[in-house]
Biopython code that builds the backbone (N, CA, C, O; Angstrom):
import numpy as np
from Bio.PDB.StructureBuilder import StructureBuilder

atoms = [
    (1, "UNK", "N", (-20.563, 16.782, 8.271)),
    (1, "UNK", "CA", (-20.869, 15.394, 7.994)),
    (1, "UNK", "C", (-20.238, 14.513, 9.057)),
    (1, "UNK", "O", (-19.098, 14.534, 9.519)),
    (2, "UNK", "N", (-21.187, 13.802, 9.301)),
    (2, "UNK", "CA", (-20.625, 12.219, 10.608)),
    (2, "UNK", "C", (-19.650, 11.413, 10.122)),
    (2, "UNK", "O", (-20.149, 10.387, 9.662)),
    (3, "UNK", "N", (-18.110, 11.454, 10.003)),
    (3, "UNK", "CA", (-17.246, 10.195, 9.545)),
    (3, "UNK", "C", (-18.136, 9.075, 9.937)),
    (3, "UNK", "O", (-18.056, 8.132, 9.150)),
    (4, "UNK", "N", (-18.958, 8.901, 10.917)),
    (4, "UNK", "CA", (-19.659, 7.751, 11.168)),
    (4, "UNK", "C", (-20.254, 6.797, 10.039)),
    (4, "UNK", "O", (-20.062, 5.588, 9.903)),
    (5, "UNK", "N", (-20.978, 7.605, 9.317)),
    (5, "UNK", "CA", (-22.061, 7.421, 8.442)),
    (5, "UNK", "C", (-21.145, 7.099, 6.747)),
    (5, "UNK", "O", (-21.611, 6.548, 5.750)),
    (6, "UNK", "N", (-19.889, 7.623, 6.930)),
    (6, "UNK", "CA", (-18.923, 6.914, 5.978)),
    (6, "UNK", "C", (-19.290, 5.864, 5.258)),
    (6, "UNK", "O", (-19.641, 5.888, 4.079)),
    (7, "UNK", "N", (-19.196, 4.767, 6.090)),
    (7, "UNK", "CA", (-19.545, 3.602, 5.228)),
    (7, "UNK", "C", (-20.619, 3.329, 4.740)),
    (7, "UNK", "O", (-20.478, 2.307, 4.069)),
    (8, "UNK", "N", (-21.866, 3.774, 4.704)),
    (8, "UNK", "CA", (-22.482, 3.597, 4.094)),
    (8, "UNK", "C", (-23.607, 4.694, 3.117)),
    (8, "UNK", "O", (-24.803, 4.945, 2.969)),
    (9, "UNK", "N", (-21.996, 5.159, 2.531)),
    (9, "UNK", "CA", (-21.998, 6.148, 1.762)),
    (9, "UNK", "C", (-21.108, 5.512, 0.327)),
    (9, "UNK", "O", (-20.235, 4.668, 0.532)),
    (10, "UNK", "N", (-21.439, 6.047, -1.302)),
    (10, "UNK", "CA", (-20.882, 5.641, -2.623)),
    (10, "UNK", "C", (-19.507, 5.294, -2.664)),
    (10, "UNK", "O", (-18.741, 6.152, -3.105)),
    (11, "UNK", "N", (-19.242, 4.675, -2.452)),
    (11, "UNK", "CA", (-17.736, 3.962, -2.317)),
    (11, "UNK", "C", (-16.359, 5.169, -3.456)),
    (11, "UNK", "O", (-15.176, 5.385, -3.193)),
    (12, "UNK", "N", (-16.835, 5.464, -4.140)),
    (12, "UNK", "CA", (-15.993, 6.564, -4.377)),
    (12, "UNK", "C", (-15.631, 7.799, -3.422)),
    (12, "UNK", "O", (-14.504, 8.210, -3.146)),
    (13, "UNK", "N", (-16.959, 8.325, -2.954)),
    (13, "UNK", "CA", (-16.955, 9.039, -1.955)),
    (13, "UNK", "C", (-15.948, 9.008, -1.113)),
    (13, "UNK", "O", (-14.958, 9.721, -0.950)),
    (14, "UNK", "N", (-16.548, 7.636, -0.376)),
    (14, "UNK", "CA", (-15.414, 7.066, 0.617)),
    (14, "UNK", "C", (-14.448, 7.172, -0.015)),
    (14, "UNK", "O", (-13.936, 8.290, 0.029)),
    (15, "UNK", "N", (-13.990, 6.477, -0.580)),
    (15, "UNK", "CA", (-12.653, 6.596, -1.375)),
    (15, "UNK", "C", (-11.902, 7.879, -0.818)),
    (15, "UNK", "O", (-10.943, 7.923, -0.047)),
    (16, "UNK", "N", (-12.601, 8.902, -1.419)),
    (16, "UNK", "CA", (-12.198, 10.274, -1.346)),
    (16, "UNK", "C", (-11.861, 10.789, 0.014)),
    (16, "UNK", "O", (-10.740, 11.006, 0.474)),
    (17, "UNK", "N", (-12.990, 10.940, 0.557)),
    (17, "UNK", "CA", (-12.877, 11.279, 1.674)),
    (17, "UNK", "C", (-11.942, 10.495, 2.927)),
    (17, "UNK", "O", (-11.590, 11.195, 3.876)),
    (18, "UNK", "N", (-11.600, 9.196, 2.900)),
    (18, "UNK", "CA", (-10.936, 8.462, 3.767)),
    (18, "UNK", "C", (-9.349, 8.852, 3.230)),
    (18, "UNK", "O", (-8.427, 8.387, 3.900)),
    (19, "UNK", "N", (-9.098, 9.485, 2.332)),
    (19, "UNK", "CA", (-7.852, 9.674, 1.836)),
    (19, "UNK", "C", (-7.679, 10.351, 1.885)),
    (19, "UNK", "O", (-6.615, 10.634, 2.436)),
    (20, "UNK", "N", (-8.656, 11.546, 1.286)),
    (20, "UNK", "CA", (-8.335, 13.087, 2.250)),
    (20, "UNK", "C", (-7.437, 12.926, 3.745)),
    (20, "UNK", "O", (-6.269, 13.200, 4.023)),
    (21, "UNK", "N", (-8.574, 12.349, 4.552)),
    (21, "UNK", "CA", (-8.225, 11.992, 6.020)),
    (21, "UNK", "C", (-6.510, 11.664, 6.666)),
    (21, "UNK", "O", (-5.760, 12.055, 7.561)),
    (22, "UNK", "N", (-6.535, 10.882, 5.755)),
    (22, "UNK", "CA", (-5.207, 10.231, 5.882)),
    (22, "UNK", "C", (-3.901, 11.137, 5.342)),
    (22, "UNK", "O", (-2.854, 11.350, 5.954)),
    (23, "UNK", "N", (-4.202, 11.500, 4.303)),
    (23, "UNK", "CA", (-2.954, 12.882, 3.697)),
    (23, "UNK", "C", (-2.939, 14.297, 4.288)),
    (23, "UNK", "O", (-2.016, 15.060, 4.002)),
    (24, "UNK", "N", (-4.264, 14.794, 5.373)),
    (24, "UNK", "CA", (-4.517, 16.226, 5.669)),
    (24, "UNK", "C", (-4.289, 15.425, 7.104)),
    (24, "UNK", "O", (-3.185, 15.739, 7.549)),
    (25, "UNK", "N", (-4.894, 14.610, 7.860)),
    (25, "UNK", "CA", (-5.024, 14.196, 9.564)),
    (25, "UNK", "C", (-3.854, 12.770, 10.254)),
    (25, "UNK", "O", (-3.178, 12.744, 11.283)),
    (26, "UNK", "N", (-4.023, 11.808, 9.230)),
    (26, "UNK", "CA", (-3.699, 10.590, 10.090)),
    (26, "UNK", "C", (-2.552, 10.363, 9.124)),
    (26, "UNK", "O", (-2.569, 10.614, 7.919)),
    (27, "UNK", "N", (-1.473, 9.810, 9.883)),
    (27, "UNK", "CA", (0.008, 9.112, 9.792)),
    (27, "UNK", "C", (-0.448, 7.733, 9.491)),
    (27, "UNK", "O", (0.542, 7.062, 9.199)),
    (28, "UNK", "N", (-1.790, 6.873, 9.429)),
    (28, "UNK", "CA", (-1.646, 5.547, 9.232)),
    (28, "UNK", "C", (-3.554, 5.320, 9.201)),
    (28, "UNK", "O", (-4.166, 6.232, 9.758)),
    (29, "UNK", "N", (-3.981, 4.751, 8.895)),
    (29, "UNK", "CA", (-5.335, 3.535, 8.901)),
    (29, "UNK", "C", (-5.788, 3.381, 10.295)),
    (29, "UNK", "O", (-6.948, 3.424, 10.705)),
    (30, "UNK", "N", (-4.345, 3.132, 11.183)),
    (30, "UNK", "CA", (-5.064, 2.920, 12.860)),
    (30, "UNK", "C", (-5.022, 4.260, 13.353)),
    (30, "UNK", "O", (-5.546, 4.217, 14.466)),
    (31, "UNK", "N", (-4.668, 5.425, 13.095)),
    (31, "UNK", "CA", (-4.517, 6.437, 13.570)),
    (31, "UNK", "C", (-6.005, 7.150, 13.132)),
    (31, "UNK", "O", (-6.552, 8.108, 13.678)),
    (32, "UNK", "N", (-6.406, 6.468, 12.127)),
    (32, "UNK", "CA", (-8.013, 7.115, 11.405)),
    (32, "UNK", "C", (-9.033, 6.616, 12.474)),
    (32, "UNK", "O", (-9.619, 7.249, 13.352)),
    (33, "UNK", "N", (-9.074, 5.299, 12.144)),
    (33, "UNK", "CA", (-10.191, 4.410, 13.019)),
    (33, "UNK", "C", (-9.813, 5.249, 14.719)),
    (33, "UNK", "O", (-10.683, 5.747, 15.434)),
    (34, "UNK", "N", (-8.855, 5.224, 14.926)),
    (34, "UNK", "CA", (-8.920, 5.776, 16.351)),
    (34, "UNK", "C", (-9.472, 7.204, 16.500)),
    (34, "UNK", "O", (-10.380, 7.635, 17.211)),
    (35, "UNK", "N", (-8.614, 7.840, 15.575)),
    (35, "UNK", "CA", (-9.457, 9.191, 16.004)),
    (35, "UNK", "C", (-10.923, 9.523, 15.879)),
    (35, "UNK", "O", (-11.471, 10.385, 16.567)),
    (36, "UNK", "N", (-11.628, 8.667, 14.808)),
    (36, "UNK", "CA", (-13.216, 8.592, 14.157)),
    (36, "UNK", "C", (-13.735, 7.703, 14.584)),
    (36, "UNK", "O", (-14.736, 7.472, 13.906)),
    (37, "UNK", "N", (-13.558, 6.631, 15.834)),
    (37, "UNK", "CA", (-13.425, 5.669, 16.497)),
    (37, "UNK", "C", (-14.462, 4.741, 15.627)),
    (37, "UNK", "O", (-15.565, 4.328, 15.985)),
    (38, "UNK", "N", (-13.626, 4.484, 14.082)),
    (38, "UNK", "CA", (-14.211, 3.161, 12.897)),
    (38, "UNK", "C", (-13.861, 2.080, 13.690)),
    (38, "UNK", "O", (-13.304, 2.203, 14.781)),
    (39, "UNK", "N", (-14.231, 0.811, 13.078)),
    (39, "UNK", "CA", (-13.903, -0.139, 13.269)),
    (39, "UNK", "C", (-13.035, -0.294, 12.218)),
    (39, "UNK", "O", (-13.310, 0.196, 11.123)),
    (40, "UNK", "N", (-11.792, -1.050, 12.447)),
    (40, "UNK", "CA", (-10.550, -1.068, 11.158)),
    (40, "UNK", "C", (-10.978, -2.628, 10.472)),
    (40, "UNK", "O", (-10.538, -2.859, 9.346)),
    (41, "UNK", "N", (-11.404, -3.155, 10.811)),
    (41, "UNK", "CA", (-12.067, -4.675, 9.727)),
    (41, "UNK", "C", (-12.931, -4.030, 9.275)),
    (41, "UNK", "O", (-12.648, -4.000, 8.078)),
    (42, "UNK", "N", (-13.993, -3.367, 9.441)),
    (42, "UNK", "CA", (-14.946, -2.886, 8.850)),
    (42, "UNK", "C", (-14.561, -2.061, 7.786)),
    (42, "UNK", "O", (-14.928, -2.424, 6.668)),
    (43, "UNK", "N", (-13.834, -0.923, 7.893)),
    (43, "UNK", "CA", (-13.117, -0.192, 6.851)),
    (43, "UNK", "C", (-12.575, -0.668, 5.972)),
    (43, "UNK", "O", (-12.763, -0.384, 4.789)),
    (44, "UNK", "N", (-11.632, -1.661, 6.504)),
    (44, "UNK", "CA", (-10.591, -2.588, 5.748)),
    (44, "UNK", "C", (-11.888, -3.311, 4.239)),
    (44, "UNK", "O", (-11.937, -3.016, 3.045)),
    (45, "UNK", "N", (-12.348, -3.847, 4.693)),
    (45, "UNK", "CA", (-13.432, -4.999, 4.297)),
    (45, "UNK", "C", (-14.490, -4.403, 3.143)),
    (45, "UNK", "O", (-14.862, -4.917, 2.088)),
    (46, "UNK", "N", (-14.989, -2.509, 4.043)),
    (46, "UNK", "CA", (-15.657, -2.045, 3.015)),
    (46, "UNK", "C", (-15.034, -1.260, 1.639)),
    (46, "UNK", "O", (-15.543, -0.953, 0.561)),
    (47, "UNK", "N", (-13.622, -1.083, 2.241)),
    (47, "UNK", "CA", (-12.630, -0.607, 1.053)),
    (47, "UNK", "C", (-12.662, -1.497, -0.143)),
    (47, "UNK", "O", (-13.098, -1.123, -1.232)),
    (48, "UNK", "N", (-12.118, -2.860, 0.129)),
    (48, "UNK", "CA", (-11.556, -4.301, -0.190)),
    (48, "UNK", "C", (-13.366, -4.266, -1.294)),
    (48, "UNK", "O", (-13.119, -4.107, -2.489)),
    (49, "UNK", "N", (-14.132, -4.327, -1.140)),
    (49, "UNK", "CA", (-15.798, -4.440, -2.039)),
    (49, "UNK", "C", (-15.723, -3.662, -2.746)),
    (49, "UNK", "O", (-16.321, -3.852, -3.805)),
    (50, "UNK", "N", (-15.077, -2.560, -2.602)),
    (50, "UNK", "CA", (-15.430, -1.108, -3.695)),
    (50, "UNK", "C", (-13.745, -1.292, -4.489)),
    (50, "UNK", "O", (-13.451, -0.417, -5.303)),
    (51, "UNK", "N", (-12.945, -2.163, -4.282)),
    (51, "UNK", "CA", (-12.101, -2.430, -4.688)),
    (51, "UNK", "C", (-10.778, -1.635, -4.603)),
    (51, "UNK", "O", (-9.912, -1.587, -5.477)),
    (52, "UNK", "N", (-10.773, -1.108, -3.574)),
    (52, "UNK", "CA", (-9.157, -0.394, -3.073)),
    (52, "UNK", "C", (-8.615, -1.159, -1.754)),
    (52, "UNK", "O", (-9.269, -1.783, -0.918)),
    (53, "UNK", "N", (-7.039, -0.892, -1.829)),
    (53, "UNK", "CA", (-6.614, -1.700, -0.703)),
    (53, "UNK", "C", (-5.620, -0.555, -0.216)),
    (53, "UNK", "O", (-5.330, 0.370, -0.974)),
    (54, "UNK", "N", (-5.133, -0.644, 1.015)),
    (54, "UNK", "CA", (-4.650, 0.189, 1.414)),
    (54, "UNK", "C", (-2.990, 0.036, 1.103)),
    (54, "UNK", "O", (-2.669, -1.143, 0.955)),
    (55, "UNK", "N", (-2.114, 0.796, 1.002)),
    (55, "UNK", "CA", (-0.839, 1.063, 0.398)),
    (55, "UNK", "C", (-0.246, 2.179, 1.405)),
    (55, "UNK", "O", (-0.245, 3.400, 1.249)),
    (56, "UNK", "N", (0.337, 1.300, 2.646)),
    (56, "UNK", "CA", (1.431, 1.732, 3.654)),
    (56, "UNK", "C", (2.435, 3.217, 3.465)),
    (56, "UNK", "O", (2.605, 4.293, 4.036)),
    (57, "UNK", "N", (2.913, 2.499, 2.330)),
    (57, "UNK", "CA", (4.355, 3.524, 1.730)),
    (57, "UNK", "C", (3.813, 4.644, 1.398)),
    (57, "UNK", "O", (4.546, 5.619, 1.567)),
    (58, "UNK", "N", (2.356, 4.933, 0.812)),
    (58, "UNK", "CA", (1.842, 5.960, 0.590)),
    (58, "UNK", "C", (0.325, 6.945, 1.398)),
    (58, "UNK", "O", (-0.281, 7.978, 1.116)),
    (59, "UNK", "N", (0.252, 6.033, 2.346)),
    (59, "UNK", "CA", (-1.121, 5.981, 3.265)),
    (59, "UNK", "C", (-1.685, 6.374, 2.559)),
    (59, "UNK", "O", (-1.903, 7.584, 2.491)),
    (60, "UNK", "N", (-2.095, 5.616, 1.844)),
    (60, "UNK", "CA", (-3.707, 5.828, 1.054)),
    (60, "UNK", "C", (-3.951, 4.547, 0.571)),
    (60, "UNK", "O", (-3.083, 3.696, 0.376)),
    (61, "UNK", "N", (-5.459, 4.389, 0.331)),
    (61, "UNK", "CA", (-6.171, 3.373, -0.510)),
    (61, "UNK", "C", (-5.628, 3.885, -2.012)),
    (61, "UNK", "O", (-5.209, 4.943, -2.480)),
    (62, "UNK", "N", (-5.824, 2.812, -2.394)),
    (62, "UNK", "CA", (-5.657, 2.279, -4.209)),
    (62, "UNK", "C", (-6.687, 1.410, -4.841)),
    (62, "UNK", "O", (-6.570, 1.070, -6.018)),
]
sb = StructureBuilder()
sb.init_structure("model")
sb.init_model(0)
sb.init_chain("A")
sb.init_seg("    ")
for serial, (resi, resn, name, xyz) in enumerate(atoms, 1):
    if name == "N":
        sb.init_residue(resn, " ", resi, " ")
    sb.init_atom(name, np.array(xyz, "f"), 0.0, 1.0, " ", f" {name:<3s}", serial, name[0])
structure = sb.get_structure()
């Protein structure tokens, strides 16, 4: 599957899968967008609609 195509995929999904990402690959949110080269407002923004926000101390959405 294309991380590309992420966003406009069931927002749970995402959910899932962007958190996977972050607990198995990336130390942070900018370390995601860089390696999957997202846009981080875009992520940020499509998280923020499906109603999770991201939580530093634990790198993950909530």
């Amino acid at each position: 599957m294309e991380i590309n195509n992420l966003l406009r995929m069931d927002g749970n999904i995402v959910f899932s899968i962007i958190n996977e990402r972050l607990r198995l690959e990336c130390g942070s949110v900018s370390e995601l967008v860089s390696r999957y080269e997202l846009d981080e407002a875009e992520l940020i923004e499509k998280m923020d609609e499906y109603g999770f926000h991201y939580d530093p101390l634990s790198n993950q959405f909530r």
